[in-house]
C-alpha positions in Angstrom: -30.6 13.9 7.9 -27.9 14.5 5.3 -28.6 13.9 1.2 -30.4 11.2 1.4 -31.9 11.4 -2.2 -28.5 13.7 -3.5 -28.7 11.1 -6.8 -32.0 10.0 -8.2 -31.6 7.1 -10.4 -28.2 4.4 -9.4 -28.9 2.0 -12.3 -29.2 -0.7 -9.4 -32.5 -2.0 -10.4 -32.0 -2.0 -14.3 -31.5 -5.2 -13.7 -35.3 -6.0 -12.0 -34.2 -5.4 -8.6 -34.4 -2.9 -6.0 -33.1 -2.2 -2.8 -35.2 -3.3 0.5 -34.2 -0.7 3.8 -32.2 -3.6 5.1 -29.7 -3.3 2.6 -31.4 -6.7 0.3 -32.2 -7.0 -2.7 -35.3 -8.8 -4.2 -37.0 -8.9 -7.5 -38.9 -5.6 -8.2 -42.5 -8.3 -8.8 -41.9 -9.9 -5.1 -44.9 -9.5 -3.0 -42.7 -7.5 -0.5 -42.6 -4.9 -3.5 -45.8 -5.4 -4.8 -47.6 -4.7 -1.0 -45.1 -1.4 0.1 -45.8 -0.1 -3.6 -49.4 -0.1 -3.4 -49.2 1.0 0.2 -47.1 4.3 -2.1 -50.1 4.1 -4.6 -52.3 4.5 -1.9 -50.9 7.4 -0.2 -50.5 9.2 -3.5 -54.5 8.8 -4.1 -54.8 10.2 -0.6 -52.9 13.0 -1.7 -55.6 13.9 -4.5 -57.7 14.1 -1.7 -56.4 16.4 0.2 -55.4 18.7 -3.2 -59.3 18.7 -3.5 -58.8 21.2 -0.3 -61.3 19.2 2.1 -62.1 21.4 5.8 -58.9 21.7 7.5 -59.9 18.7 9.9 -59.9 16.3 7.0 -57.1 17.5 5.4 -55.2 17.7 8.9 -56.6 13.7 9.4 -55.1 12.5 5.8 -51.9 14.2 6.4 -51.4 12.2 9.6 -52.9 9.3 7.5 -50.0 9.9 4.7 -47.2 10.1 7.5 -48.4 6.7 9.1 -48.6 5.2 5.7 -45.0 5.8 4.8 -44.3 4.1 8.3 -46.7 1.2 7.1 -44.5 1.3 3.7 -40.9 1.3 5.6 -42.6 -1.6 8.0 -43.2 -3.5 4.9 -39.9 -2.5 3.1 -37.8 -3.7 6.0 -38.8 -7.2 7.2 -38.6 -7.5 11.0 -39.4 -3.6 11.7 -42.6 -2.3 13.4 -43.7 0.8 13.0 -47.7 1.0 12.9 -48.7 0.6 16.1 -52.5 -0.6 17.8 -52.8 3.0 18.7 -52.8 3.6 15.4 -55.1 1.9 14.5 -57.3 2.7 17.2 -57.2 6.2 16.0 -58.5 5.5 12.5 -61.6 3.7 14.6 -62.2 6.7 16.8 -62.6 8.9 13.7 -64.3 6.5 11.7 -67.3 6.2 14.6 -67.3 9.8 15.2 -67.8 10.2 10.8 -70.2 7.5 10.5 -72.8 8.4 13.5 -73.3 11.3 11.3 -74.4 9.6 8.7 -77.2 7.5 7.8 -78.1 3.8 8.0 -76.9 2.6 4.5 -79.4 0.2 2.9 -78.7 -0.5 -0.4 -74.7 -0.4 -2.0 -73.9 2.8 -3.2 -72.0 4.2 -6.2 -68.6 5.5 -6.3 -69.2 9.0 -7.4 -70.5 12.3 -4.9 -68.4 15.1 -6.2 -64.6 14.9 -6.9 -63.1 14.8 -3.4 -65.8 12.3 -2.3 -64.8 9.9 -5.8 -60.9 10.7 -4.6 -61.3 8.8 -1.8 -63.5 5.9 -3.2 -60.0 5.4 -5.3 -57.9 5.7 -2.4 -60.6 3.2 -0.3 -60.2 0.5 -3.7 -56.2 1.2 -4.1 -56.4 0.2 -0.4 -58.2 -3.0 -0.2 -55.6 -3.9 -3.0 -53.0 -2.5 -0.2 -54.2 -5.0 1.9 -54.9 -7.8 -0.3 -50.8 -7.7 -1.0 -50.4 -7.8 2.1 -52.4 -10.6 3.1 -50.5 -12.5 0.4 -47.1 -11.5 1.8 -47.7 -12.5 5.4 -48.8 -16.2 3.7 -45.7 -16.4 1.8 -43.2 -14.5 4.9 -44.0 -12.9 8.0 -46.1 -9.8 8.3 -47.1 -8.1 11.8 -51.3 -8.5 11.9 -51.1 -4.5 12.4 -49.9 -3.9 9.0 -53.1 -5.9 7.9 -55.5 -4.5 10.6 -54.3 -0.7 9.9 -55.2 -0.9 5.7 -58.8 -2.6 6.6 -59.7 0.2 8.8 -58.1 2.8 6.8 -60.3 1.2 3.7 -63.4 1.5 6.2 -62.4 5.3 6.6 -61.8 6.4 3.4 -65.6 4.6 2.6 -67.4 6.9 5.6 -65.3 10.1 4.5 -66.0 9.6 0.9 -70.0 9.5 2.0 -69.5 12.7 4.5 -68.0 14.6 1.7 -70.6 13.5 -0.8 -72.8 14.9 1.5 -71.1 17.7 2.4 -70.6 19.0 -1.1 -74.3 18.7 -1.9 -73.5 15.6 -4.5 -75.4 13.3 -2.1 -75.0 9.2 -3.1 -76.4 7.3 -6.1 -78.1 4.4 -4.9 -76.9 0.8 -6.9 -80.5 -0.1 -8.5 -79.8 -3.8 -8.6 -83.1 -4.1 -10.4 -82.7 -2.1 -13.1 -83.1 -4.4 -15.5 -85.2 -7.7 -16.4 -83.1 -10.9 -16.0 -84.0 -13.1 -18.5 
């Protein structure tokens, strides 16, 4: 692979521009930017997860996660390319089943909270609906594969099951929203 990074900074993008992998340039605010860098955001808050040294399974299931998400980041950094694929996201379904038939019936809305590694991935299961959100608004402004779209709402869906296994897991349990907590008056 070379020195690909042999040079950190090239003053290229003092200028409010960066560099797509197709060799463009766009404005560092563009919703291409804005939806690969919270797609970055995302996989560094998945990251805290797995520092918070989950079972190996998890931690071996959020590195895979973190590889597919820099594919889902170079997909989104270089219009026209496709690199997450239905498989993948058919993956992320399988393990999100096999998680949440463990689990309970939830009734009421619960609490981001559980213990640390559980509230890591309430973060990562947030910065990712705002994944997607960007990405929405970048496939109605250019076009956008419906996998890129598809993989960030299951992966949000994921991170929301794990985050409840772990609470468990860890002995934090969940706090229970009490919408009625209070006299509305």
């Amino acid at each position: 692979m070379g020195n690909r990074l042999s040079k950190i900074y090239t003053r290229t993008g003092d200028d409010g521009s960066t560099g797509l992998g197709n060799g463009s340039r766009v404005a560092k605010d563009s919703l291409r930017v804005e939806a690969f860098g919270t797609v970055d955001e995302l996989n560094s808050a998945i990251g805290l997860i797995i520092a918070s040294e989950p079972e190996p399974s998890i931690a071996e299931l959020l590195t895979a996660i973190q590889h597919e998400l820099f594919d889902l980041g170079g997909e989104l950094c270089i219009p026209g390319s496709s690199l997450i694929e239905a498989s993948d996201i058919l993956r992320l379904e399988q393990r999100l089943d096999a998680m949440n038939a463990t689990l309970p019936p939830l009734k009421e809305f619960i609490l981001p909270g559980g213990g640390l590694a559980a509230s890591h991935c309430h973060l990562a299961r947030s910065i990712a609906r705002r994944a997607e959100r960007a990405t929405v608004a970048l496939a109605a402004a250019e076009t956008v594969r419906p996998q890129a779209i598809q993989y960030l709402n299951r992966l949000s869906d994921l991170l929301f099951v794990l985050a409840r296994v772990l609470a468990r897991k860890h002995g934090h349990g969940e706090t229970l929203w009490k919408h009625q907590r209070r006299p509305r008056g």
